[in-house]
C-alpha positions in Angstrom: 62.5 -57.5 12.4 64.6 -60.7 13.0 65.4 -62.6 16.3 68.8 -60.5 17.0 67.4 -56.8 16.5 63.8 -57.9 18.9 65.9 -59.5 21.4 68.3 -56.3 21.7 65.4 -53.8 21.5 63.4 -56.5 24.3 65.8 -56.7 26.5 66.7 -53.1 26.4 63.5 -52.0 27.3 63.5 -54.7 30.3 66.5 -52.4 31.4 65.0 -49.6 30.8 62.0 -50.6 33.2 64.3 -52.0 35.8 66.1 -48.9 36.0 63.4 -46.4 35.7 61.4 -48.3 38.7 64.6 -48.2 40.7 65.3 -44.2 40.1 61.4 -43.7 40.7 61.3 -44.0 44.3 58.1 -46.6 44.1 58.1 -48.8 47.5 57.4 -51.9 45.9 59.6 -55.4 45.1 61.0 -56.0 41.8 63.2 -58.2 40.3 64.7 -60.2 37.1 63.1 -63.6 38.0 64.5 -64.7 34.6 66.5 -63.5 31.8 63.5 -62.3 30.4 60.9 -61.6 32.9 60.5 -58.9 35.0 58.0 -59.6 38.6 57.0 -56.3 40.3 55.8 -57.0 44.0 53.4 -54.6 45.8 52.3 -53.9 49.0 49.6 -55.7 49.1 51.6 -58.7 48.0 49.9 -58.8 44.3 52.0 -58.7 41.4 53.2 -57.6 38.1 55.0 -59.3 35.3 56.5 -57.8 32.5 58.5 -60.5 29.9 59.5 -60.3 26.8 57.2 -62.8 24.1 59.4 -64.1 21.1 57.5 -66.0 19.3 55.1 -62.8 19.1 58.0 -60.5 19.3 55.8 -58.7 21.7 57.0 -57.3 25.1 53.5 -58.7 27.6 52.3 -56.9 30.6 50.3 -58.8 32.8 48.6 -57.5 36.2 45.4 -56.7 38.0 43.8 -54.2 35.0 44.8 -57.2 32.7 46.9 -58.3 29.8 48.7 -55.9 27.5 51.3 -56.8 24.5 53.5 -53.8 23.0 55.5 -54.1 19.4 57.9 -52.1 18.7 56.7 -49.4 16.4 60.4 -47.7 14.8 60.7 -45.6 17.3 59.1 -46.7 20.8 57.1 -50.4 22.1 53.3 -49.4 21.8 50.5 -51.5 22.9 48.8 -52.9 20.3 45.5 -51.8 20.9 45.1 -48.8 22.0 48.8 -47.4 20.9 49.9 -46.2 24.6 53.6 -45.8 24.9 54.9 -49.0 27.1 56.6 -46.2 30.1 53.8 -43.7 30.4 51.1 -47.0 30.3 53.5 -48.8 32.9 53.6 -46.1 35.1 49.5 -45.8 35.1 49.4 -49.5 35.5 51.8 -49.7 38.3 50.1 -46.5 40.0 46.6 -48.0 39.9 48.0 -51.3 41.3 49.7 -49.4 44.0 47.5 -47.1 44.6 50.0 -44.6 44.9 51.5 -42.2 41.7 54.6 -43.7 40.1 56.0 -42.0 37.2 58.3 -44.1 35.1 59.1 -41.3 32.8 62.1 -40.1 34.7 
């Protein structure tokens, strides 16, 4: 994949995540802090980043259960460990942070 097609597949997931949290009803913070980087803020006032990597061409998730990368796969970003789709692990991350369920998945 060159710069161009992971930059347009990034950043359209970053859309994608911005828009899902919006349309999920989640009371929580979130905003573009960059072109690139996504910060969710919770209640308790901890946080979440998600930002796209290029030199990796990853997309990175960082919060209290850790760091996670995803690559895009052909069809969908998975994490490159364990092979969890990036929405459905987001929305587990973001629930366990929160401590309340938050689905993602529309």
């Amino acid at each position: 994949m060159n710069d161009d097609e992971f930059n347009a597949l990034a950043d359209a997931a970053l859309r994608q995540i911005e828009a899902a949290l919006e349309q999920s009803g989640a009371e929580l913070d979130f905003a573009m802090i960059s072109d690139h980087v996504l910060e969710i803020e919770f209640a308790d006032r901890s946080k979440m980043v998600v930002n796209r990597h290029d030199a990796a061409k990853e997309i990175w998730v960082a919060g209290h259960s850790g760091g996670f990368h995803y690559r895009w796969q052909g069809t969908s970003w998975r994490d490159t460990r364990s092979g969890a789709e990036l929405l459905t692990a987001l929305s587990a991350l973001i629930s366990e942070q929160g401590g309340k369920p938050v689905s993602l998945l529309g």
